[in-house]
SELOFI-499472 format. One record per residue (C-alpha): residue in three letters; x, y, z. Coordinates in steps of 0.2 Angstrom, whole numbers, padded with zeros to 4 digits, always signed. Example, Ala and Ser with C-alpha at 12.3 -4.5 7.8 and 13.67 -1.06 7.14 Angstrom:
Ala+0062-0022+0039Ser+0068-0005+0036
% end
This chain:
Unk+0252-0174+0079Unk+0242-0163+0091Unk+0243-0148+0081Unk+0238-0157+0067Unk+0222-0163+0077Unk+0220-0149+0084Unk+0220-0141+0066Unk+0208-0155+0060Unk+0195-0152+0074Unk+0195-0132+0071Unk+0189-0137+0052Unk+0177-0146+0059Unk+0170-0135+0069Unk+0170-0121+0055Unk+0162-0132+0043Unk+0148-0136+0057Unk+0145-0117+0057Unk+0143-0114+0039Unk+0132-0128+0036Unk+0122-0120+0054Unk+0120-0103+0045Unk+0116-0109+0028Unk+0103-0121+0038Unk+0096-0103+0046Unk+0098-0093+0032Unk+0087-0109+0020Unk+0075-0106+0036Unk+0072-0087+0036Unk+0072-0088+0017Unk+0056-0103+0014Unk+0047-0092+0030Unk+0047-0077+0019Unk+0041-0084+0004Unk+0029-0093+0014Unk+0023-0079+0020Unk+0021-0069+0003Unk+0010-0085-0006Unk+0001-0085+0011Unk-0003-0066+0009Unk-0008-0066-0008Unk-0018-0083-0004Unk-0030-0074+0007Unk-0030-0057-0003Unk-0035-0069-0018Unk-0048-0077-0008Unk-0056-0063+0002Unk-0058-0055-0019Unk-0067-0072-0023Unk-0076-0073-0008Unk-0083-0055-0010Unk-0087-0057-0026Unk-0076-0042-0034Unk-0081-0039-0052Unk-0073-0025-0058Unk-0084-0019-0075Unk-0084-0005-0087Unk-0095+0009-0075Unk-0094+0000-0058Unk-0082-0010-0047Unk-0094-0021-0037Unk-0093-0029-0021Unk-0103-0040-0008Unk-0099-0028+0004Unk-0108-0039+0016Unk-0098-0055+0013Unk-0082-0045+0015Unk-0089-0034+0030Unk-0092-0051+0038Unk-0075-0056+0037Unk-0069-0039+0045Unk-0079-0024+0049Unk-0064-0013+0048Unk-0067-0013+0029Unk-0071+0005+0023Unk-0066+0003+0002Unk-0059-0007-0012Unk-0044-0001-0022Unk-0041-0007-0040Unk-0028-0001-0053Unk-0030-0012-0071Unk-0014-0020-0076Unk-0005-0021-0061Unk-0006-0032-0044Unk-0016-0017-0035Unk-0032-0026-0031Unk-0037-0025-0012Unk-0048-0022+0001Unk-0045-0007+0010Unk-0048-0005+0033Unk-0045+0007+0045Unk-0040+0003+0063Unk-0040+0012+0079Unk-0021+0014+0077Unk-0007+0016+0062Unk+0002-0001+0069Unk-0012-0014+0069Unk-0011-0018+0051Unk+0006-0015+0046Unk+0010-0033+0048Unk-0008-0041+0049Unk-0017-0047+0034Unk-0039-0043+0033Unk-0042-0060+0044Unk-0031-0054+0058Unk-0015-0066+0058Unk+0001-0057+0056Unk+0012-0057+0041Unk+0024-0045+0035Unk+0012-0040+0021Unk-0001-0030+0030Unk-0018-0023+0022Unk-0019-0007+0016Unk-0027+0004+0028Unk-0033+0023+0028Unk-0027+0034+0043Unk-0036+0030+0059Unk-0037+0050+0061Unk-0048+0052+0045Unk-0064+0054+0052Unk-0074+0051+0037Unk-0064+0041+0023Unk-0064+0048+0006Unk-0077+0061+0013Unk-0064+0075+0018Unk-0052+0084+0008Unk-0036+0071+0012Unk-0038+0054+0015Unk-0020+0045+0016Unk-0019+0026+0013Unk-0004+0017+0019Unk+0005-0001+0011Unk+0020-0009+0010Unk+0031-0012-0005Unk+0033-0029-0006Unk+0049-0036-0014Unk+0037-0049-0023Unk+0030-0034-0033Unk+0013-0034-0022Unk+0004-0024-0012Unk+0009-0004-0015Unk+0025-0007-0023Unk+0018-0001-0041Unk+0016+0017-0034Unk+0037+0017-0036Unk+0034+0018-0055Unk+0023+0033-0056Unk+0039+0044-0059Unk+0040+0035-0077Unk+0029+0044-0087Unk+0025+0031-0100Unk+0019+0018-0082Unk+0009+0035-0079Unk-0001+0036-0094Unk-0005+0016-0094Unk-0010+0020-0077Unk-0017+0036-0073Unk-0033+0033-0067Unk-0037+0020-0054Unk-0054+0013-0046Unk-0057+0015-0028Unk-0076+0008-0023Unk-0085+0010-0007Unk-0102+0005+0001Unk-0109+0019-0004Unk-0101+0027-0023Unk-0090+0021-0036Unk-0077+0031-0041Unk-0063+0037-0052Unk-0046+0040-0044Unk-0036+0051-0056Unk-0018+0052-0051Unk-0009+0070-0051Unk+0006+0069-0043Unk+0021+0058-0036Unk+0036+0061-0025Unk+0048+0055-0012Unk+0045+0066+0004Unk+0052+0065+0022Unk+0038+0055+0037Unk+0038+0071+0044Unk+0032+0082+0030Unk+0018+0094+0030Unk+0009+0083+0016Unk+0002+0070+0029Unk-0012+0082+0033Unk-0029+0078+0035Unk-0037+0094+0044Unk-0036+0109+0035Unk-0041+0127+0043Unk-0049+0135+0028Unk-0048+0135+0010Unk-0032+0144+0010Unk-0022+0128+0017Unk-0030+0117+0007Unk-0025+0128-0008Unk-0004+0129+0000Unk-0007+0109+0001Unk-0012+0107-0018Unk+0003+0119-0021Unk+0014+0109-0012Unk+0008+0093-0020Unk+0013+0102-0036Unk+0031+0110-0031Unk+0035+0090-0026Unk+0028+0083-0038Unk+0040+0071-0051Unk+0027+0072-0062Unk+0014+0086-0069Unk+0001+0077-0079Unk-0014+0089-0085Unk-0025+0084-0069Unk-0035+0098-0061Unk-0036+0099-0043Unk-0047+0113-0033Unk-0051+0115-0015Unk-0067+0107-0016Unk-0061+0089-0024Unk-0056+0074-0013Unk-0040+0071-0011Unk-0032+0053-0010Unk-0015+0049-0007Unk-0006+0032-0005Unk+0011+0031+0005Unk+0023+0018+0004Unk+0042+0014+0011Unk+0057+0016-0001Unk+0068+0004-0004Unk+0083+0010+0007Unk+0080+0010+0026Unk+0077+0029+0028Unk+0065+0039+0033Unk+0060+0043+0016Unk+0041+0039+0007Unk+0034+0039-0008Unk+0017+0046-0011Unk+0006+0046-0025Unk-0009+0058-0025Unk-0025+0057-0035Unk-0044+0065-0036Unk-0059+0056-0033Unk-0072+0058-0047Unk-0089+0050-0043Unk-0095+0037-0056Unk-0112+0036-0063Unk-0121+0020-0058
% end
């Protein structure tokens, strides 16, 4: 009898437990997606509130509404027929918005911001934009297709506004490099290093679209995370090419 109780109980018990960690699980599962409709909520919002028109020659943007919601602000990012639609800031560090949407309050999302070291954003020869790849397909995660040429060519040329200019953003390059590789530069010696960059974009590169690239264009390149926990990234790289008002 008292093995059989004691049987009894112990089932009990283990039952208890998997219903506890299915309860958890449930739990950490609903905050996750809450999180993502929340993050896309505000991103959605901030758009409407900014009045972001995105027309045949310009991509307009009430940079005084959206500067008002946050100063840090420097461009708007925009890549027709995907979700790539965002403002973009720059903080006094690389951590601040890695988890923190435009209005401040943390989720897992981010924004996508520009390296705090770039002095003048989109002004010198490399400005590097960081985002995550969300699993819900959002924020930088389109930039893992840019090895398929036929995603390429739909998407070759994005939109990047700022304050001052309208602009083309015409992707070069993609490729999976190391954290520690010599592409995130941003201060260049010379013409000469900036000629061994555009090189080195090249010899990376998975794909080699007929873009031309020189020492005097402005470089943009956007980094994300892979989908393994390594210390892999993948960047895309494009030129800027001023649009006529």
């Amino acid at each position: 009898m008292k093995k059989k109780r004691s049987k009894g109980c112990l089932y009990r018990i283990a039952i208890l437990l998997l219903l506890g960690i299915m309860v958890f699980c449930g739990y950490k599962i609903a905050k996750i997606l809450y999180e993502y409709h929340e993050g896309s909520k505000v991103y959605s919002d901030v758009a409407r509130d900014a009045k972001v028109k995105v027309g045949k020659k310009q991509v307009s943007v009430d940079w005084e509404k959206l500067r008002k919601k946050n100063d840090d602000v420097v461009a708007w990012l925009y890549s027709a027929g995907s979700v790539i639609n965002y403002p973009v800031v720059q903080g006094q560090d690389n951590k601040y918005y890695l988890h923190r949407l435009i209005n401040g309050e943390y989720n897992f999302k981010g924004t996508l911001f520009v390296d705090y070291r770039v002095e003048k954003p989109f002004k010198g020869f490399n400005t590097i934009i960081y985002g995550h790849r969300m699993k819900d397909g959002s924020m930088f995660k389109p930039l893992v297709r840019y090895d398929d040429m036929d995603y390429y060519k739909k998407h070759k040329v994005m939109r990047l506004a700022t304050p001052e200019k309208n602009y083309d953003l015409l992707i070069f390059a993609m490729s999976r490099i190391s954290v520690k590789s010599k592409l995130y530069k941003i201060f260049f010696n010379g013409d000469a290093e900036k000629r061994e960059f555009i090189d080195e974009i090249r010899r990376v590169s998975a794909i080699n679209p007929k873009v031309r690239v020189t020492k005097k264009d402005k470089i943009v390149m956007m980094s994300t995370c892979t989908a393994e926990l390594d210390d892999k990234r993948i960047v895309v790289f494009g030129k800027l090419k001023a649009r006529k008002p």
